[in-house]
Every structure is written in C-alpha cells, then in structure tokens.
gemmi code that builds the backbone of each chain (N, CA, C; Angstrom):
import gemmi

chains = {
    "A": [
        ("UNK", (-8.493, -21.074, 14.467), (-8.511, -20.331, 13.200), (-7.951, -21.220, 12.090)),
        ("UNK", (-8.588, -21.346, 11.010), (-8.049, -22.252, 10.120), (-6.910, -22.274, 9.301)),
        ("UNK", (-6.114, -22.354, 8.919), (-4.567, -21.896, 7.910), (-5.174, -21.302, 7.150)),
        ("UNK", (-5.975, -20.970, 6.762), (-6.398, -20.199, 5.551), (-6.828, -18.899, 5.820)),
        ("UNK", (-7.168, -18.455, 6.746), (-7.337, -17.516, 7.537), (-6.656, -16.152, 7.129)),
        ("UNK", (-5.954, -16.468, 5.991), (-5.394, -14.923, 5.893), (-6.254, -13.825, 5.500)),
        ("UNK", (-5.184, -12.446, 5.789), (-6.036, -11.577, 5.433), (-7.139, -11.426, 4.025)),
        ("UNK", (-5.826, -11.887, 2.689), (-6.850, -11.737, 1.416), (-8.047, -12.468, 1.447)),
        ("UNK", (-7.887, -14.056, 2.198), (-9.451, -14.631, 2.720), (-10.004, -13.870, 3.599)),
        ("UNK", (-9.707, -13.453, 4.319), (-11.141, -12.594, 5.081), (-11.178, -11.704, 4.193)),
        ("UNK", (-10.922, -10.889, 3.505), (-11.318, -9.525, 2.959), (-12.464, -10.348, 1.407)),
        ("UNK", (-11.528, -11.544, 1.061), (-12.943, -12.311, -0.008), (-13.984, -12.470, 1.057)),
        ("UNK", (-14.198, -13.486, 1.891), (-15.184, -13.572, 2.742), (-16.365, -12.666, 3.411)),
        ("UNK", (-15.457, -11.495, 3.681), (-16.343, -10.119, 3.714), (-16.856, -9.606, 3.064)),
        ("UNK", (-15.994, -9.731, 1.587), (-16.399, -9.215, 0.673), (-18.200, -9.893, 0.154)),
        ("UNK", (-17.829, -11.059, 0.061), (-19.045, -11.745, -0.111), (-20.036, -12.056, 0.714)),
        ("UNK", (-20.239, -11.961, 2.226), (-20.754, -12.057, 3.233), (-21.582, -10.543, 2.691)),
        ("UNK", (-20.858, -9.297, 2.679), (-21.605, -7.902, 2.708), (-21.765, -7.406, 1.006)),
        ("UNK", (-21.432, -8.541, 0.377), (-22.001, -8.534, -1.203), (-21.394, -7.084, -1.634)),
        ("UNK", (-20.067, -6.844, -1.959), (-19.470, -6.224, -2.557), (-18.498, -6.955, -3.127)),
        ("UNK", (-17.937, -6.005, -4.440), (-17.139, -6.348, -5.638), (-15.714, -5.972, -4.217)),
        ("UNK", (-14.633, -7.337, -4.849), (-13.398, -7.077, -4.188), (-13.057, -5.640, -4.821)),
        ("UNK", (-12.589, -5.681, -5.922), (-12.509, -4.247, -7.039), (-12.729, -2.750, -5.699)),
        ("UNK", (-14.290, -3.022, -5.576), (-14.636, -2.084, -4.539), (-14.704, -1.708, -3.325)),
        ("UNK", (-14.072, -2.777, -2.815), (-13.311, -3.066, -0.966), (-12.482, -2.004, -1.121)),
        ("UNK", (-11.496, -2.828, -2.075), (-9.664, -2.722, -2.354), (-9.515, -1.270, -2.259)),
        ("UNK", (-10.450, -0.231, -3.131), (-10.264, 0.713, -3.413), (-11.034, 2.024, -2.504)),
        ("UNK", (-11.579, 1.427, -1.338), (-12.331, 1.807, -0.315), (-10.665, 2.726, 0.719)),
        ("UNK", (-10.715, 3.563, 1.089), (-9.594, 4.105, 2.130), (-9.973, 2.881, 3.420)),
        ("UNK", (-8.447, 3.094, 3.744), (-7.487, 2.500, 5.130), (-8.867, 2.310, 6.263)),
        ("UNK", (-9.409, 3.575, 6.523), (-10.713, 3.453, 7.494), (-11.663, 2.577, 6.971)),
        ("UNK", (-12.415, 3.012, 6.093), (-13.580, 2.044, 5.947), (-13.589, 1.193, 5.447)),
        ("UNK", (-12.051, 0.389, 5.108), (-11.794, -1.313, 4.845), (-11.782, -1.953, 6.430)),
        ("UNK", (-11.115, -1.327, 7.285), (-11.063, -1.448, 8.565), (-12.479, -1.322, 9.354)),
        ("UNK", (-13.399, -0.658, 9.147), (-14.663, -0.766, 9.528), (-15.341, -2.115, 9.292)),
        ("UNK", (-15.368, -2.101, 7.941), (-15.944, -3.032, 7.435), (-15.476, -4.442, 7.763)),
        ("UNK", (-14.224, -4.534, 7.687), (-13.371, -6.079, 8.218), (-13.945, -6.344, 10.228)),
        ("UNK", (-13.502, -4.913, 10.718), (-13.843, -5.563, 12.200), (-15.560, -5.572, 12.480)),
        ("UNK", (-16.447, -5.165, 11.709), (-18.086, -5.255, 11.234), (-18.299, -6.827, 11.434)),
        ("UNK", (-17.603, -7.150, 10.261), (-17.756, -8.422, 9.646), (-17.362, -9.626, 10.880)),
        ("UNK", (-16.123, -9.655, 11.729), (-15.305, -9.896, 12.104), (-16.285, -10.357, 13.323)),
        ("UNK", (-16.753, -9.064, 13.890), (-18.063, -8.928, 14.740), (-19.354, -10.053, 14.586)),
        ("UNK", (-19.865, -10.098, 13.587), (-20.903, -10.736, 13.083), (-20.314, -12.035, 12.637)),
        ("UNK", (-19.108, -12.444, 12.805), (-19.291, -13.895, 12.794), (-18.478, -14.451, 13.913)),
        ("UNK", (-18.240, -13.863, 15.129), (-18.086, -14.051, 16.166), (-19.776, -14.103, 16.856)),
        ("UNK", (-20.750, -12.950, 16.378), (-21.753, -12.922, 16.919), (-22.796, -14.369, 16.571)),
        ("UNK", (-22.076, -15.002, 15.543), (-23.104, -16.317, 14.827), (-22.341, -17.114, 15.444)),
        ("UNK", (-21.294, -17.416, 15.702), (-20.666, -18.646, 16.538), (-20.509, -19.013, 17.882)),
        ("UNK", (-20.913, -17.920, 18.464), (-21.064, -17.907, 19.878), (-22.862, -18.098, 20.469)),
        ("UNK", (-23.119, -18.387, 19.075), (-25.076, -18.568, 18.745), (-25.760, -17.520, 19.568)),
        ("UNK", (-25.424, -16.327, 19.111), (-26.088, -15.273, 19.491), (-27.896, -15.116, 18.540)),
        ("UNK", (-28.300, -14.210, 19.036), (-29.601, -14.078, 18.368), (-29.541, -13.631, 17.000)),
        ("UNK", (-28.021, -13.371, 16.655), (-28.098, -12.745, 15.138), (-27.364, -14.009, 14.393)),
        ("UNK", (-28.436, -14.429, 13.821), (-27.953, -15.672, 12.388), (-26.790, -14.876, 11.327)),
        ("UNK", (-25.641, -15.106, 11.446), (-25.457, -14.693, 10.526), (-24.940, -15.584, 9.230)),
    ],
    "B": [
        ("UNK", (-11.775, 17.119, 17.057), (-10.517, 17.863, 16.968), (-9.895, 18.351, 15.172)),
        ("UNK", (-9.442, 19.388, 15.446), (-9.243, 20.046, 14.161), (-7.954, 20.433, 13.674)),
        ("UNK", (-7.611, 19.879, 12.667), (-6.308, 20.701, 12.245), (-6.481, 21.418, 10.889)),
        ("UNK", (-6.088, 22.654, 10.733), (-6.383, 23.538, 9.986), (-7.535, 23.070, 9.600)),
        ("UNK", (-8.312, 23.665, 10.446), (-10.183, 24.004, 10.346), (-10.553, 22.541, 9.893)),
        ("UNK", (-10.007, 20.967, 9.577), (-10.101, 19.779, 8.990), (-10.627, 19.254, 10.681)),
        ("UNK", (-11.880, 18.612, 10.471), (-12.201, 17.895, 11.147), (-11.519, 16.069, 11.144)),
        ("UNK", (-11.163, 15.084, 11.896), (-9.758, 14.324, 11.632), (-11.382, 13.169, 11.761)),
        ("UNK", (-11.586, 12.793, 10.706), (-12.051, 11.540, 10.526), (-11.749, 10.143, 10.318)),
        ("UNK", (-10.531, 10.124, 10.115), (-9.865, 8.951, 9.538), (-8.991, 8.902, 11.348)),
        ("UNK", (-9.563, 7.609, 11.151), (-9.223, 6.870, 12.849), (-7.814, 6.625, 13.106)),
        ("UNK", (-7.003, 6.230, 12.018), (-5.339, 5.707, 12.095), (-4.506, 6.550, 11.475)),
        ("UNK", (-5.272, 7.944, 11.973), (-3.927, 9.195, 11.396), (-3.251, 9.153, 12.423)),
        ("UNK", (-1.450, 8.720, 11.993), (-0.445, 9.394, 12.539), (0.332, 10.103, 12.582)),
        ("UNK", (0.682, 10.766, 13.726), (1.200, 12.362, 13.421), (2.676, 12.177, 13.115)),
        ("UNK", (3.533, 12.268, 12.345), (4.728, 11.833, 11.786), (5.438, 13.439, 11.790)),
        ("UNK", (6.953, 13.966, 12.838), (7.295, 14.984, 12.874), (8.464, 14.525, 11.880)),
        ("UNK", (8.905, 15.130, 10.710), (9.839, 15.477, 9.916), (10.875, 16.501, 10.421)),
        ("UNK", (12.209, 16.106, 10.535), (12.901, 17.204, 11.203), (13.657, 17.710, 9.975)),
        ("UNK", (13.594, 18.824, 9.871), (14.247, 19.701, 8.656), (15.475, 20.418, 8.906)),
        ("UNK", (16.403, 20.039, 9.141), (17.780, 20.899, 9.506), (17.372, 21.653, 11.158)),
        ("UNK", (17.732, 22.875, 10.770), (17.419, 23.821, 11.971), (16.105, 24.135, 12.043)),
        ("UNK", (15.197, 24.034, 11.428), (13.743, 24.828, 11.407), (12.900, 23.773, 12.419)),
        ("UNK", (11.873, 24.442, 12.381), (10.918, 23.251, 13.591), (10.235, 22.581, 12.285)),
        ("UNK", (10.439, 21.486, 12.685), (9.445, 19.781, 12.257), (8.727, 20.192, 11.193)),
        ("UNK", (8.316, 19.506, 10.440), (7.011, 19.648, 9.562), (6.378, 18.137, 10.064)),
        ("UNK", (5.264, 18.954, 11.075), (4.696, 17.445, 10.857), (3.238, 17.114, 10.054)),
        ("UNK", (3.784, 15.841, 9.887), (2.619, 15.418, 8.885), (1.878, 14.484, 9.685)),
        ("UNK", (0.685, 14.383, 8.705), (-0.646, 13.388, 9.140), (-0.572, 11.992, 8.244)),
        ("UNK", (0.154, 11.116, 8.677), (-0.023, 10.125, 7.489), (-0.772, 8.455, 7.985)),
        ("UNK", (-1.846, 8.283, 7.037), (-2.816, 7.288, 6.949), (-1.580, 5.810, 6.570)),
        ("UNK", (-2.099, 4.741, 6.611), (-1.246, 3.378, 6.625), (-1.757, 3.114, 4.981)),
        ("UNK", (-0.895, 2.658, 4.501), (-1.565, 2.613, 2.859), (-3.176, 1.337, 2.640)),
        ("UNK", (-3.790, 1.495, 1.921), (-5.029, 1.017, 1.861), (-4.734, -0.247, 1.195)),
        ("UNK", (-5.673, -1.156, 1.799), (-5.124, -3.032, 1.510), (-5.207, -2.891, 0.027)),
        ("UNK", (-5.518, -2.008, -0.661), (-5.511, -2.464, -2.272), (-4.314, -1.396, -2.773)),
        ("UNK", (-3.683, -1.185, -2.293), (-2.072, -0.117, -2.551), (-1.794, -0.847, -3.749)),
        ("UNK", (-1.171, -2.124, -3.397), (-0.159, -2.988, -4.618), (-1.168, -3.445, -5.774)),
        ("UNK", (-2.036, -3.946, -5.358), (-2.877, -4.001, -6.666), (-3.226, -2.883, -7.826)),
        ("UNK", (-3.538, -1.998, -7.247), (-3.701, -0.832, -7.680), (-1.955, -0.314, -8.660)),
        ("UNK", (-1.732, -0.451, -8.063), (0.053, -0.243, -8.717), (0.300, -1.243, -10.072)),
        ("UNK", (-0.269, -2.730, -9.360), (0.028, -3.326, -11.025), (-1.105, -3.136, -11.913)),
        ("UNK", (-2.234, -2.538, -11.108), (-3.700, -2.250, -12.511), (-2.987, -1.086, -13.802)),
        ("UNK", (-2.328, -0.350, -12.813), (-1.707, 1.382, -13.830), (-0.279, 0.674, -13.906)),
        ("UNK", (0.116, -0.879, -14.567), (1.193, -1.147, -15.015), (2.561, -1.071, -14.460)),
        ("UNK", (1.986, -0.689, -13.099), (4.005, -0.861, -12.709), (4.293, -1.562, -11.749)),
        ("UNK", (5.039, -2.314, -12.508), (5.600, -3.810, -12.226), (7.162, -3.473, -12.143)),
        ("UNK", (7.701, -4.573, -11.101), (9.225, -4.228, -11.102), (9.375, -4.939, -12.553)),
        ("UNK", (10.735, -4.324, -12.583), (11.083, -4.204, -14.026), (12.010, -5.472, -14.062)),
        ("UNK", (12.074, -6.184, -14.943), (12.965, -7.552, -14.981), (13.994, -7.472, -15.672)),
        ("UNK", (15.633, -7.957, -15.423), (16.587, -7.939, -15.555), (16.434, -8.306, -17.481)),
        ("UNK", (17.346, -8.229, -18.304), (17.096, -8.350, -19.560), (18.177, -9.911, -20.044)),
        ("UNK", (17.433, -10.574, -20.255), (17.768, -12.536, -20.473), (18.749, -12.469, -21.626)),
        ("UNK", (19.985, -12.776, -21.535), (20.476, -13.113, -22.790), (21.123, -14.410, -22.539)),
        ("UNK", (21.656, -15.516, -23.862), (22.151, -16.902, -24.060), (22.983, -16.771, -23.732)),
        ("UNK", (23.652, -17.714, -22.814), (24.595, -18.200, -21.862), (25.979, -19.194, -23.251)),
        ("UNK", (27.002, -18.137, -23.661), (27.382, -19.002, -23.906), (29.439, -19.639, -23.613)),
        ("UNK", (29.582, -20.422, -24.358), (30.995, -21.023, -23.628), (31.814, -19.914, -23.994)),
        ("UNK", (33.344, -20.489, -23.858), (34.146, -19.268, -23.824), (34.345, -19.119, -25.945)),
        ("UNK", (34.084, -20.210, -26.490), (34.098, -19.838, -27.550), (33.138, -19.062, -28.385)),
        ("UNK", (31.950, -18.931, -27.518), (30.401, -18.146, -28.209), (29.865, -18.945, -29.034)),
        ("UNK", (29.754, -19.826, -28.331), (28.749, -21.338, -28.759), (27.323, -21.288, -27.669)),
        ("UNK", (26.376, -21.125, -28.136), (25.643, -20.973, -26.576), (25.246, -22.570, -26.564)),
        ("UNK", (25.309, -22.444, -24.622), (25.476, -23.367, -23.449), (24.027, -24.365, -23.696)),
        ("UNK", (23.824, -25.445, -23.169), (22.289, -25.937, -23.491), (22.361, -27.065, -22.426)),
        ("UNK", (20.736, -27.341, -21.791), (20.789, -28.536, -21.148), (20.882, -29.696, -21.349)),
        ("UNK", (20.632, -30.769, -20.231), (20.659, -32.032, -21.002), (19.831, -32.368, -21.958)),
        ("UNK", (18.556, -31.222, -21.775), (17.279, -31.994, -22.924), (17.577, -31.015, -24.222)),
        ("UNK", (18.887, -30.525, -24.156), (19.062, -29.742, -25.249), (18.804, -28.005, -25.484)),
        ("UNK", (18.295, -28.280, -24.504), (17.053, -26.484, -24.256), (18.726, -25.210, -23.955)),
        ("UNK", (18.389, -24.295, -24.693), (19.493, -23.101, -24.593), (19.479, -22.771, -23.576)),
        ("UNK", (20.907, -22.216, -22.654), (20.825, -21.617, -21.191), (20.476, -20.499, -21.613)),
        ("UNK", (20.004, -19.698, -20.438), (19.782, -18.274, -20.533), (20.445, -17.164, -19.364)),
        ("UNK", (20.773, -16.413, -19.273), (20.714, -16.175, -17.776), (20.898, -14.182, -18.216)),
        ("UNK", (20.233, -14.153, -16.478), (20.177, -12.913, -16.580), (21.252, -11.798, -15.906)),
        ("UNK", (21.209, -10.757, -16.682), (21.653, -9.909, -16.780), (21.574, -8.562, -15.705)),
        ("UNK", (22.130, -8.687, -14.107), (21.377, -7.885, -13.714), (22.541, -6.350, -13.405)),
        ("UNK", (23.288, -6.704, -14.374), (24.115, -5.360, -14.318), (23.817, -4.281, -15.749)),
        ("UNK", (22.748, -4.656, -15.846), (22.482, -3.880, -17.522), (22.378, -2.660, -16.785)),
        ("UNK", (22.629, -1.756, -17.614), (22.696, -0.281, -17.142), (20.944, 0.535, -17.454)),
        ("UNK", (20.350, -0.255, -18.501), (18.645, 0.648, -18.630), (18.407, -0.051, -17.460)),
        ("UNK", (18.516, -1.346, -17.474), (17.830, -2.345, -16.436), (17.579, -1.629, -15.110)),
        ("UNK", (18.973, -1.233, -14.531), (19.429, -0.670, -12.959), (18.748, 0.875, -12.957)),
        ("UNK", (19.080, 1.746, -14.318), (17.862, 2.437, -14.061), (16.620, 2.276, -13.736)),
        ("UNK", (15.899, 1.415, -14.227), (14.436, 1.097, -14.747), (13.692, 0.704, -12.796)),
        ("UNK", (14.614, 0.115, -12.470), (14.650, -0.348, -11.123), (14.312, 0.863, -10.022)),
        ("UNK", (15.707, 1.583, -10.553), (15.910, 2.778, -9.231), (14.307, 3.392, -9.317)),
        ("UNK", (13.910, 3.980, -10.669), (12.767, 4.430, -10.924), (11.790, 3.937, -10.420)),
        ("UNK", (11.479, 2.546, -10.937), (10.745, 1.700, -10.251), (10.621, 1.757, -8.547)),
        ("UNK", (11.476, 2.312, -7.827), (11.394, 2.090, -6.505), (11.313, 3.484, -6.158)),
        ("UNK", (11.391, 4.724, -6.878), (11.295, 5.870, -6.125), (9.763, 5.996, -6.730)),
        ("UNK", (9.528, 5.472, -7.397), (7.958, 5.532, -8.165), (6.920, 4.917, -6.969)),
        ("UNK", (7.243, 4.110, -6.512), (6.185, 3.380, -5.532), (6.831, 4.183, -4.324)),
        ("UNK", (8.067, 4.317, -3.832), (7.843, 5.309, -2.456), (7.166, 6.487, -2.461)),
        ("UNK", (7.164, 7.555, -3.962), (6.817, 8.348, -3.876), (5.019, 8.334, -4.074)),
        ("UNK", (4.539, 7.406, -4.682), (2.900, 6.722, -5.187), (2.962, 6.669, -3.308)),
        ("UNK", (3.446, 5.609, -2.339), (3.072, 5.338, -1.330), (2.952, 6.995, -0.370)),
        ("UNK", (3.826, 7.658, -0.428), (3.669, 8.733, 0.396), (2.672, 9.844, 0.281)),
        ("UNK", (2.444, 9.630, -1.096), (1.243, 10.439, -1.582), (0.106, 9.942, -1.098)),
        ("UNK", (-0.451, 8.911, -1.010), (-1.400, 8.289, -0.684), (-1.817, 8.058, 0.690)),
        ("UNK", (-0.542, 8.349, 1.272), (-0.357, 7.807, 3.008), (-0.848, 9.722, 3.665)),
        ("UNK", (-0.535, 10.577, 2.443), (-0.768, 11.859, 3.029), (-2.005, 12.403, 2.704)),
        ("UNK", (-3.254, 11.682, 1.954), (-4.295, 11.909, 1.947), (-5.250, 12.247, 2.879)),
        ("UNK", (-4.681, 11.982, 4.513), (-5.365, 12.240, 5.355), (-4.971, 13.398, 6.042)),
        ("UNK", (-3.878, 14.247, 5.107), (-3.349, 15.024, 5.623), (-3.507, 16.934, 4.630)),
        ("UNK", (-4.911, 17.273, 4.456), (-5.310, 18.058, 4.272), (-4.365, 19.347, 3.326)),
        ("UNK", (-3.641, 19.706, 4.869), (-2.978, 21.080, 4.473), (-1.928, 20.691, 3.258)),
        ("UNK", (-1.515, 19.161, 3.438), (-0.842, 18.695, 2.291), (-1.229, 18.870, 0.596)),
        ("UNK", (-0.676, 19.468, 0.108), (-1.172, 18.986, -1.455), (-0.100, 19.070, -2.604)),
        ("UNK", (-0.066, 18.445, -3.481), (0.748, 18.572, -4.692), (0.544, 19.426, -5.916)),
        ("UNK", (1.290, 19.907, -6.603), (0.281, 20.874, -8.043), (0.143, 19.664, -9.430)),
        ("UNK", (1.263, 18.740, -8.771), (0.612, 17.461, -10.536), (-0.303, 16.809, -10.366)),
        ("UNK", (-1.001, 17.203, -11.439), (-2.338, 16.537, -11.569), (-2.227, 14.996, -11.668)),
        ("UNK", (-2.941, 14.565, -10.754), (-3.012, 12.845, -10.752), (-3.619, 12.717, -12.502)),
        ("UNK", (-2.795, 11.980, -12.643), (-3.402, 10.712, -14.100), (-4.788, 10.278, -13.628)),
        ("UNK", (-5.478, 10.342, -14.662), (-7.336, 10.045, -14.879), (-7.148, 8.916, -15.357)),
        ("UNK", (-6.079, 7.856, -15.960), (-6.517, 6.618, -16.650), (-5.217, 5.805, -15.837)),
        ("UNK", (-5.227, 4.468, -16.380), (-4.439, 3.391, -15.738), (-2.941, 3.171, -16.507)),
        ("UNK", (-2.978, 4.607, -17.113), (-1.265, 4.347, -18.200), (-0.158, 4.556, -17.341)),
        ("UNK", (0.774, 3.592, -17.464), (1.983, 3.511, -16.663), (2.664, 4.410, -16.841)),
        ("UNK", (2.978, 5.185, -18.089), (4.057, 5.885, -18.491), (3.330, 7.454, -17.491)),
        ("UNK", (2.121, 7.506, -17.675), (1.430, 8.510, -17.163), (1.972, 8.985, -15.202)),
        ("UNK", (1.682, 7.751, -14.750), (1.552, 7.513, -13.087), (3.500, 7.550, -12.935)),
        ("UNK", (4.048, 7.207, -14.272), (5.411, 7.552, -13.927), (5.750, 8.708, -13.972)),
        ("UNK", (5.363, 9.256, -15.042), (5.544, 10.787, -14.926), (4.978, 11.804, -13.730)),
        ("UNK", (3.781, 11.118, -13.240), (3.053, 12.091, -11.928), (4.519, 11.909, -11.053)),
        ("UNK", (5.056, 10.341, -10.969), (5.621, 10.231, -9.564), (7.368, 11.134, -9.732)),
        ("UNK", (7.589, 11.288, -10.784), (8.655, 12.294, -11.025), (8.081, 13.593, -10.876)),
        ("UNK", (7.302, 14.014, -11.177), (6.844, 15.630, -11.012), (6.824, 15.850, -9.600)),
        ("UNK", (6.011, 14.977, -8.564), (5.852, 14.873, -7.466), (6.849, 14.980, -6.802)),
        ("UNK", (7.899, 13.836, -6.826), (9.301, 13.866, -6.597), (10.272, 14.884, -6.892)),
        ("UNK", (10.018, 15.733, -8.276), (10.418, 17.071, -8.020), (10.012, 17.997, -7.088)),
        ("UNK", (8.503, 17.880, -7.007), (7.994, 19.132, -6.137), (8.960, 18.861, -4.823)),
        ("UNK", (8.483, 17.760, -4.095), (9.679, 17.183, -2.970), (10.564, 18.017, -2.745)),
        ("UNK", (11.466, 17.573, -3.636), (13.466, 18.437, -3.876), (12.629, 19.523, -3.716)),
        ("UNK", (11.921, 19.579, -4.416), (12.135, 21.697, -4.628), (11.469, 22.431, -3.505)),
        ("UNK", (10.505, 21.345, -2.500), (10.560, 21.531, -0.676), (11.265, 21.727, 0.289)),
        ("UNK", (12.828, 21.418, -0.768), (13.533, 20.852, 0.499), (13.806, 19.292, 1.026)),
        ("UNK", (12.843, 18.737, 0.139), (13.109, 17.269, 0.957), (14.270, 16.558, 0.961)),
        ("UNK", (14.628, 15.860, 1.473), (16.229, 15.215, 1.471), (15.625, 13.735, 0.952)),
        ("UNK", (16.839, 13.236, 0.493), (16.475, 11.614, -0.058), (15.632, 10.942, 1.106)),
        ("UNK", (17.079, 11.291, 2.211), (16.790, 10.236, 3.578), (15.301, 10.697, 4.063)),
        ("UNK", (14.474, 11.809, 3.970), (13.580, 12.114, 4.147), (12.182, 11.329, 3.533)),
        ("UNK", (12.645, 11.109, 2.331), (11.843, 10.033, 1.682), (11.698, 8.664, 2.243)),
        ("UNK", (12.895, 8.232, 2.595), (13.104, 6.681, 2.959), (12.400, 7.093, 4.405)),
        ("UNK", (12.345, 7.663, 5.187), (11.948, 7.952, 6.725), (10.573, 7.932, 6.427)),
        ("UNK", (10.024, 8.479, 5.597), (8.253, 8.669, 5.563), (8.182, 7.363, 5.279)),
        ("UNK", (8.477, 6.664, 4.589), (8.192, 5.810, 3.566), (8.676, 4.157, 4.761)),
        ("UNK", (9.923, 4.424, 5.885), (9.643, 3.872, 6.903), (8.552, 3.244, 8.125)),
        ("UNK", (8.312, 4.671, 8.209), (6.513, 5.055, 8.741), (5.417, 4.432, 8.253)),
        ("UNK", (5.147, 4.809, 7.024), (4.154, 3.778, 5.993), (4.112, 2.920, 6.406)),
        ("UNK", (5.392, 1.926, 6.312), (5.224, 0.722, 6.051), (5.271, 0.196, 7.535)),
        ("UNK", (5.581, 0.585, 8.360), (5.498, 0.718, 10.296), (3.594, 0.684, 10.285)),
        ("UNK", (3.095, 1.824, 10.277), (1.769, 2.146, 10.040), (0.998, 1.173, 9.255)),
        ("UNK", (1.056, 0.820, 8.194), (0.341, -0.054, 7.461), (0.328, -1.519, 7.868)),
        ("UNK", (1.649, -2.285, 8.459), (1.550, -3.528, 9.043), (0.769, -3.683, 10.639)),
        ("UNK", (0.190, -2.471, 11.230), (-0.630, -2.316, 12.123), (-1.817, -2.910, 12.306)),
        ("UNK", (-2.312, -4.318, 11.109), (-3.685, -3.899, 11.110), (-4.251, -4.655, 11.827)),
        ("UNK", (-4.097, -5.337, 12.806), (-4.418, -6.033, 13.572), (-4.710, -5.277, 15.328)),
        ("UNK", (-3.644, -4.299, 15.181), (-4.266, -3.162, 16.233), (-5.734, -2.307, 16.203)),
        ("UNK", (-5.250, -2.083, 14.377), (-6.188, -1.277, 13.485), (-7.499, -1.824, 14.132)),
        ("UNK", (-7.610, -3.015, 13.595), (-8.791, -3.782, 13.439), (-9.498, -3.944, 14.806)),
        ("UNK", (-8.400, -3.782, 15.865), (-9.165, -4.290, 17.486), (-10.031, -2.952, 17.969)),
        ("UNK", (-9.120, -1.981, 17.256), (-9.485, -0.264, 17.507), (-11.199, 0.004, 17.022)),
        ("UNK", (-11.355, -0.452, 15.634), (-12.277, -0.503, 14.519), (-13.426, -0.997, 15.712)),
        ("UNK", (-12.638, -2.013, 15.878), (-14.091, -3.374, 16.488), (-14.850, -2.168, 17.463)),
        ("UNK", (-14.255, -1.668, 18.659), (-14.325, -0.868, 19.542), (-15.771, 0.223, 19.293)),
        ("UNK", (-15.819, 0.579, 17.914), (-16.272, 1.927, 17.479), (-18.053, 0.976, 17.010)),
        ("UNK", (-17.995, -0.405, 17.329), (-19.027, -1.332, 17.126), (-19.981, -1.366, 19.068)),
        ("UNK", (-19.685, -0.351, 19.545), (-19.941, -0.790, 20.937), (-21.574, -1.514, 21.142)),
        ("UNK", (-22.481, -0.857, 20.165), (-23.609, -1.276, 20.651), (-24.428, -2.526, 20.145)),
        ("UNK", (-23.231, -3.551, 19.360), (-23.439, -4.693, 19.432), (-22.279, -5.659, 20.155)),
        ("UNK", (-22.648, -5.588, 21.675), (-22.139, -6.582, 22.059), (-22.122, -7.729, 21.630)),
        ("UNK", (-20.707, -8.220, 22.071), (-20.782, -10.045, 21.868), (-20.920, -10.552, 23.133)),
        ("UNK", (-21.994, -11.377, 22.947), (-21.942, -11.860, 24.304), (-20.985, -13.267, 24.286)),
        ("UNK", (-20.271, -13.741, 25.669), (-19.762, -14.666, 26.055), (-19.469, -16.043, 25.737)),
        ("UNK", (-19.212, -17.136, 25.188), (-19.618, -18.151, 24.974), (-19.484, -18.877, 26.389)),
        ("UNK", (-20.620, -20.058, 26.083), (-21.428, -21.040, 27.146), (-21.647, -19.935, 28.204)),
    ],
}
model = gemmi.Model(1)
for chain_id, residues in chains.items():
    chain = gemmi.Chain(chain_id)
    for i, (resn, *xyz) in enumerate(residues, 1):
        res = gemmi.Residue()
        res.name, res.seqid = resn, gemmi.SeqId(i, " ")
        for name, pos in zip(("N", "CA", "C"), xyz):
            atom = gemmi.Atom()
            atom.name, atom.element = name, gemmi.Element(name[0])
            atom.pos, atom.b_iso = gemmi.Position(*pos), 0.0
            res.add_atom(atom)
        chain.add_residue(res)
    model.add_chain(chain)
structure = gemmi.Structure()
structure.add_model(model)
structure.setup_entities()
C-alpha cells in the first residue's frame, strides 16, 4: 500500500474513479460513503488481481 | 427488523443504553459521524476560536521585538470571552455530533429547527436550543461526554465498517491472485 494511501486519498480516488463531486461523497450518510468506498475498494482489487473487469 | 415500526437500514447502528438514575436505560440508536462531519462544521463557520494576541512587552511597557526587529506577540489564553468562546465552541460540536450520530435513530427528534443556510451564529444558536432541550430531558453533562464517547468509539471503526460493507458486495467475487 503506498504512504499515501490515506483515507482522504481513497475517498478523492473514489471519488473520481465513480465521477462524483467530493462536496457530494462528504455529504452522503455514514452507510453509503461506506458502500461506496468498499465498491470501489472491490473493483480495484478486482483490476489488480487481472480479473475480467478492467477497471 | 423494526424498531418503532422503523425498518433499520443503516448497517452501523449502535445500540447505545444511557443509564438515567433509577429508571430503565434510554437506549439509543447511534450512527458513527459521516467522513464529511468536520468539514461540514467549518463550511457553517465554526472554527475553534483563537486565543486573542496582544504585544509582549518589558517590565517597563516598552514592547519586546526580535532580532530582525519584528514586535513579540503572544497569546493570551486566559482571556475570559476567549475561555468562553471555547467552552461553547466544544459543547457546540458535541452537541452538532450527537445530533447527527442520532439520525439513525427515528423515535429520536428535537423541536429546533435546523438552520437552512451555512451562518455560524445560526448553527450556534440551534446547538444551544438543542442543548437546552437535553437539560430539560434530564440529560446530565456526563451524559453528553458518554454519547459523545461512543461517537467517537463508533466513528474510528471504519475499517471494520468497510470489511462489513465489502461483505454486502457478495456477488462479485474476487477471485485469488496467481
């Protein structure tokens, strides 16, 4: 995992990976920031392990 | 599963029992505050409040200066608005945090109307009204600091959060590497 790895970088990264405004993450409830982060989280575990989904 | 007829959608409600003197518990449902809590706090202006700077000077009231000449300054952190401004400042965000942490908690509600715009003086005044309603519940100080314990117990979770989340992804496996 790289030092940079923190949370506010993954939540930019997600943010921009699933093309939403940070603005509109941030202000998303406890659950569906959490959806969305282990989603994301998912799908680029699923591209590095060179699964069939490019992501 | 249902509490008062509320179907429980929100995945990281915890059930938090409040013990009230002799009476049985009030327990509450409280959510971990949402990753944009603090931001949100300095968008509607409230910022801890900073000690008030005055010139540093000798015992004759000459003020003090560095070597490049520049005036000392130093702060003041026994000012008396200051230490108010503070206390406020900190029952303002416990009480903003508990409100927010009890959103998942239905039967809960307050009668002050949340502020519609981002004015500080506004979101200060909700968090005193609020904080009255509190007292006038019954709540005890230490009762505040205990929820507000929880929160912040609950909210540094998110790494459990997140393994929980992944879970609710079942029908895209990851497969294995090599």
């Amino acid at each position: 995992m790289p030092p940079l790895y923190t949370l506010d970088f993954h939540i930019l990264r997600t943010c921009e990976r699933l093309h939403l405004r940070e603005q509109d993450f941030l202000t998303l409830n406890y659950d569906s920031q959490l959806r969305l982060l282990a989603y994301h989280q998912l799908r680029v575990e699923e591209a590095s392990h060179g699964n069939r989904h490019e992501y | 599963m249902n509490i008062h007829g509320e179907a429980l959608s929100n995945s990281s409600l915890s059930l938090f029992p409040l013990r009230r003197g002799h009476q049985e518990p009030l327990v509450l449902s409280l959510q971990p505050l949402s990753l944009g809590f603090h931001q949100r706090l300095k968008s509607r202006g409230l910022h801890v409040p900073l000690p008030p700077v005055k010139i540093a000077r000798d015992s004759a009231g000459k003020p003090l200066r560095d070597a490049q000449g520049q005036v000392l300054t130093q702060s003041d952190r026994q000012d008396e608005n200051y230490l108010a401004a503070l206390d406020d400042y900190h029952q303002c965000v416990a009480v903003l945090s508990v409100v927010e942490s009890l959103r998942g908690s239905p039967e809960v509600t307050f009668e002050s109307p949340v502020p519609r715009t981002n004015d500080a003086e506004e979101w200060r005044t909700y968090a005193r009204l609020v904080f009255a309603e509190m007292e006038a519940a019954g709540f005890a100080a230490g009762d505040l600091i205990l929820l507000c314990r929880e929160i912040c117990r609950l909210s540094n979770l998110i790494d459990d959060h997140l393994t929980t989340a992944r879970q609710n992804f079942s029908g895209s496996p990851v497969s294995s590497p090599g």
